[in-house]
N, C-alpha and C positions, 0 to 999 in steps of 0.2 A: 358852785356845785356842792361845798362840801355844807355849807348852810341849810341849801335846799334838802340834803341827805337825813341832817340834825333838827330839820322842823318836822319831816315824813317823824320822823321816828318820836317826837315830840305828841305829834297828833295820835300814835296809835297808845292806848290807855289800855295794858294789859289786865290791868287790875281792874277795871271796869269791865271790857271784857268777859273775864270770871266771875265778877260778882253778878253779871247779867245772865251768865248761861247757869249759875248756882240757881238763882231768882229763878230762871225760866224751870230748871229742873224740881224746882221745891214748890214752884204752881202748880204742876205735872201732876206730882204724884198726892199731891194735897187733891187735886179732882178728883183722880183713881180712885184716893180715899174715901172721900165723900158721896159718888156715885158706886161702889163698890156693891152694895144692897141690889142694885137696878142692871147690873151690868145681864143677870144671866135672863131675867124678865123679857129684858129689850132684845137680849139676842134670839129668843126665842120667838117674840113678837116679830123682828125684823125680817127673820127665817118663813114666819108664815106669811107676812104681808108681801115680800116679795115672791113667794109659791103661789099665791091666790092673787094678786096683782089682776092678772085679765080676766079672772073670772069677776072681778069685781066692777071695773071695766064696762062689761059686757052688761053687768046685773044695772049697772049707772044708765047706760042706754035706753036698758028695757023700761027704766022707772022714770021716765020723760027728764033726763036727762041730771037728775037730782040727785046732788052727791050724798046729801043727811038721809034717803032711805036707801040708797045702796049697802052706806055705811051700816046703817041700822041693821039691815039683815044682814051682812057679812056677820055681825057682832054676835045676833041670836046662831046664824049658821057654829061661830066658831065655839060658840057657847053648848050646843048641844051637840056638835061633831066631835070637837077636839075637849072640849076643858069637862064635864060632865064624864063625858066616859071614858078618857082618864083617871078622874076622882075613885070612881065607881071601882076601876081596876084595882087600882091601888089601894081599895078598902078590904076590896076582897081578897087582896094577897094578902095580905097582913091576917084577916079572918081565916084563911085557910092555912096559914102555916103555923098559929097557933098548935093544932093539934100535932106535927112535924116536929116542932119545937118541944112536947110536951114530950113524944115518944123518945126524941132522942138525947133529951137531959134525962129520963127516968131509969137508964139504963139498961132498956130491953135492946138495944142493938146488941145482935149477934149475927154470926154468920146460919144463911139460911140452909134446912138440910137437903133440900131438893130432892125428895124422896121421887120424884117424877118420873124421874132418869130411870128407873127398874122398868118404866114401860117402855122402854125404847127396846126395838127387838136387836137380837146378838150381840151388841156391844153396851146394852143399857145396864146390866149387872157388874159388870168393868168399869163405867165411869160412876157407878155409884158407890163399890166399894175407893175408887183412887178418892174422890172427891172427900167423902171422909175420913179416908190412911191422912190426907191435906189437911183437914180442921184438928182432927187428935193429934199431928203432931206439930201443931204450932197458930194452927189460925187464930184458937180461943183466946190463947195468949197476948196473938196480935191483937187480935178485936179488944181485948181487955187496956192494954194501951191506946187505939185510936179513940176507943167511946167519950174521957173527958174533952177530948180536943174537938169530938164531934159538936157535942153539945152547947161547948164553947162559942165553937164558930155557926153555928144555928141562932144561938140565941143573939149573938154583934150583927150577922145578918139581917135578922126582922128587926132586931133595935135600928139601923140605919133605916130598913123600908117604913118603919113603924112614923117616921117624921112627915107626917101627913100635914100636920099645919106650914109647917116650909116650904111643900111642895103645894099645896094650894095657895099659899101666896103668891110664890112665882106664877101660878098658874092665874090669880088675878092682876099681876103688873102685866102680865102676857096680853091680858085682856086687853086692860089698860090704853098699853102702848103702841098694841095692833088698832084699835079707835083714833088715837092721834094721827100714827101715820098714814093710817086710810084716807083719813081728814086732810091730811097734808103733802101727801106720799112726794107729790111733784116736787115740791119744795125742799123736802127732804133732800129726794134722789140729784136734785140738781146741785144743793151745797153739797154732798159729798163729791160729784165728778165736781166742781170747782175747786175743792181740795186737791182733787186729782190731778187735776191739768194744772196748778200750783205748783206741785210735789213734781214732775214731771211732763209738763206740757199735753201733747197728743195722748202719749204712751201712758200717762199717770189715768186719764180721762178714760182711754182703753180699759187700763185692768179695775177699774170702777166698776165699769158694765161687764166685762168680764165675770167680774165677783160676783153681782146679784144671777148672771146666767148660770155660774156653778151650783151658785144656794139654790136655786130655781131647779137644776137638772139632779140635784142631791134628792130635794125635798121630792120631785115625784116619783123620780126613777127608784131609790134606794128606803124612803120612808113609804110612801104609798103600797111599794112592793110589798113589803115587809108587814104592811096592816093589814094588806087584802090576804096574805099567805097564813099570819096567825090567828085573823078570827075565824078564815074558813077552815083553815087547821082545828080549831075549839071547836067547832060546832059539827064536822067530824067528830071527836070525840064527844061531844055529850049526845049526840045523837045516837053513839054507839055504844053510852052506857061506862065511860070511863069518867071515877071520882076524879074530883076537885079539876075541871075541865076548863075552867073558869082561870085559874093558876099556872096550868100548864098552857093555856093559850097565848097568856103576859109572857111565860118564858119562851113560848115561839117566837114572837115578836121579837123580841131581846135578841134570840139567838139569828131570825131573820137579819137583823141591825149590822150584825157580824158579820152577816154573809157566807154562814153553816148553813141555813137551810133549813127547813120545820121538820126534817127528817131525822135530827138525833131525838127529837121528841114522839114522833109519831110509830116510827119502828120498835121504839119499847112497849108502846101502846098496844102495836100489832102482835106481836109476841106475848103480851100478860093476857089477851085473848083468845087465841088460841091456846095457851097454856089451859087457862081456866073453862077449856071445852065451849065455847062459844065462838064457833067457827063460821057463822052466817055473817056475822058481825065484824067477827074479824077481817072475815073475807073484802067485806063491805071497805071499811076504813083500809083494806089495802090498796083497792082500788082509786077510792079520795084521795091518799094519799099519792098517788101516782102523779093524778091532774094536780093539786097544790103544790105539790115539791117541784112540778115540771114550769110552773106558772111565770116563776122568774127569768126561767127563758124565754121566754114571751114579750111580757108587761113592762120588764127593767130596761131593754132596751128601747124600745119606743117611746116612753115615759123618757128616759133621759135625752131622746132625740128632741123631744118637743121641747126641754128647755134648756137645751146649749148642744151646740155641733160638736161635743168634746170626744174623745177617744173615750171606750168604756173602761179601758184598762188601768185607764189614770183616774175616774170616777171613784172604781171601785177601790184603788190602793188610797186612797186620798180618806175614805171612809173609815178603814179598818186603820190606816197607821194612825188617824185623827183623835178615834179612838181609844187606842193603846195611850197616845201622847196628851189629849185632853178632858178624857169621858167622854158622857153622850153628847155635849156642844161639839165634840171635834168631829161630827159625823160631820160639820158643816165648814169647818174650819180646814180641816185636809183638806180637803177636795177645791178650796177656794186657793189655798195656799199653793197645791199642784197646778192648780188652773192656769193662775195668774203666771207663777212661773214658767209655768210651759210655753204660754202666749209671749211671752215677751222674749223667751228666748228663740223661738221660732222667729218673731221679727227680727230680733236681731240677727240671726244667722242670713237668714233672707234677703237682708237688705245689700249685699252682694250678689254675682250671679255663681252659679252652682260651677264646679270645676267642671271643663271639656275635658280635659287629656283622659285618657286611660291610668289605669292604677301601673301600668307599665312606663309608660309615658314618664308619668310624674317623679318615679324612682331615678329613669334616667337624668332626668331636670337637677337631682340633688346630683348626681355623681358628675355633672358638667361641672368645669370648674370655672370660677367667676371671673370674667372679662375684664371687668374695671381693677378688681383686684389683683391682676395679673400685670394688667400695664403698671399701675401703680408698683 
């Protein structure tokens, strides 16, 4: 026995061991490195090709069953929906905030007088004297501190939006990488669930497809929402005659992303309109903006029905903490991260049956005292 104990312990080779899982760790992170350029391309490729999936599908059928013109047109579709007018956006933010940028490194920021205010009847003479007793004794001063730090952070802003050749690259691996897995999708989707059921059998296989159902119910529920609210938001405003419309639409969007609503944009809109005595107009985009702001009540849910049976509460926290914890990749990232989790721990709880007793019942069960332990 004591031989057989001393050959066990013979055969286990610690040091091999370590130096295999060092190896396995230093191959690891040597790929990461190397793929590192591709990582956000693919995820965004991956993100689309699993959102459009059946449409693609569907478009394969219609073209006598040929998967190279399917592909084709998904390519030109994703070309002139998605990568084009994005470009476009991003051109034109950059051109529009130039003069933002100019006004408020030249140092014309100040506080505005609002002379307006004397037309308001019985109390407009009151806030127009407090509002400037406010600037004379102290605002100017402040404004005179805030204005370098304005200009400052204006000008690191468009320098970060201003990287338009980075973001059109990704925007061509996107291309790229959505044409491969079009080409290959099945083969794809099937080595990752063989990972899956690898890594965890049944359950690994499960939050596989789980994954692509959250990416799926993100991308239409919470991005579609979100483009259909800020361009018809934008075209509100230019219809109504509000500058640089074009700029404020990208930030509907954005703030859509968030899940604010195009209404911290559009109410200031409505307000500089009526201000400035154009009240048909105004009237007009208060109205639009009613039906857009309201839309997401509508569209986001059904959109996320159709690509996963998930709870919307867990969609939408999965979006914004994703967010917060990864930029705009984590709109896809939470929500796949909550998903997954959610699902398996529901199986798991499940795979019991649910307690009979009463919440009374069960209190008495603790205060019995124990049988066996009593004979003993």
């Amino acid at each position: 026995m004591v031989s057989g104990m001393e050959k066990n312990r013979q055969s286990v080779d610690v040091t091999q061991i370590l130096l295999s899982v060092l190896f396995l760790l230093i191959m690891i992170v040597a790929c990461f490195w190397v793929v590192r350029p591709f990582i956000l391309g693919f995820a965004w490729a991956g993100t689309v090709v699993i959102a459009t999936w059946p449409m693609m599908l569907r478009l394969q059928r219609l073209l006598w069953g040929k998967r190279a013109l399917a592909v084709l047109v998904m390519t030109l579709l994703l070309l002139l929906l998605f990568v084009l007018p994005i470009a476009l956006l991003v051109n034109s933010f950059v051109e529009n905030s130039a003069p933002l940028v100019k006004w408020a490194t030249a140092g014309h920021l100040a506080l505005p007088q609002l002379e307006w205010l004397n037309s308001i009847p019985l109390v407009g003479s009151k806030l127009y004297s407090s509002w400037h007793t406010l600037v004379n004794s102290g605002g100017s001063a402040m404004m005179e501190k805030v204005r370098p730090y304005v200009g400052t952070t204006t000008t690191w802003f468009l320098g970060q939006a201003a990287h338009v050749g980075r973001f059109l690259m990704h925007c061509g691996l996107m291309l790229l990488f959505s044409i491969l897995l079009y080409w290959r999708g099945e083969r794809v989707a099937l080595g990752f669930r063989h990972f899956g059921y690898r890594l965890a059998s049944q359950r690994g296989d499960a939050a596989v497809v789980l994954a692509a159902q959250a990416i799926r119910a993100v991308a239409l529920g919470v991005v579609v929402t979100a483009l259909v609210q800020g361009i018809l938001g934008g075209i509100g405003l230019a219809v109504s005659g509000i500058p640089y419309a074009t700029l404020l639409a990208v930030a509907m969007i954005l703030i859509c992303l968030v899940q604010l609503g195009p209404l911290p944009v559009l109410v200031p809109a409505i307000i500089w309109l009526y201000w400035s005595g154009d009240t048909t107009w105004g009237t007009v985009l208060l109205v639009w903006s009613c039906v857009v702001g309201m839309m997401d009540n509508v569209i986001r849910p059904m959109l996320i029905r159709m690509g996963a049976d998930l709870p919307l509460v867990l969609i939408l926290s999965g979006v914004i903490g994703g967010m917060f914890a990864f930029g705009m990749i984590g709109l896809f990232i939470g929500p796949v991260v909550l998903a997954v989790s959610w699902r398996i721990y529901s199986v798991w709880v499940h795979e019991i049956p649910t307690p009979t007793e009463t919440p009374e019942e069960a209190v008495e069960q603790l205060d019995e005292p124990d049988v066996t332990t009593t004979a003993l």
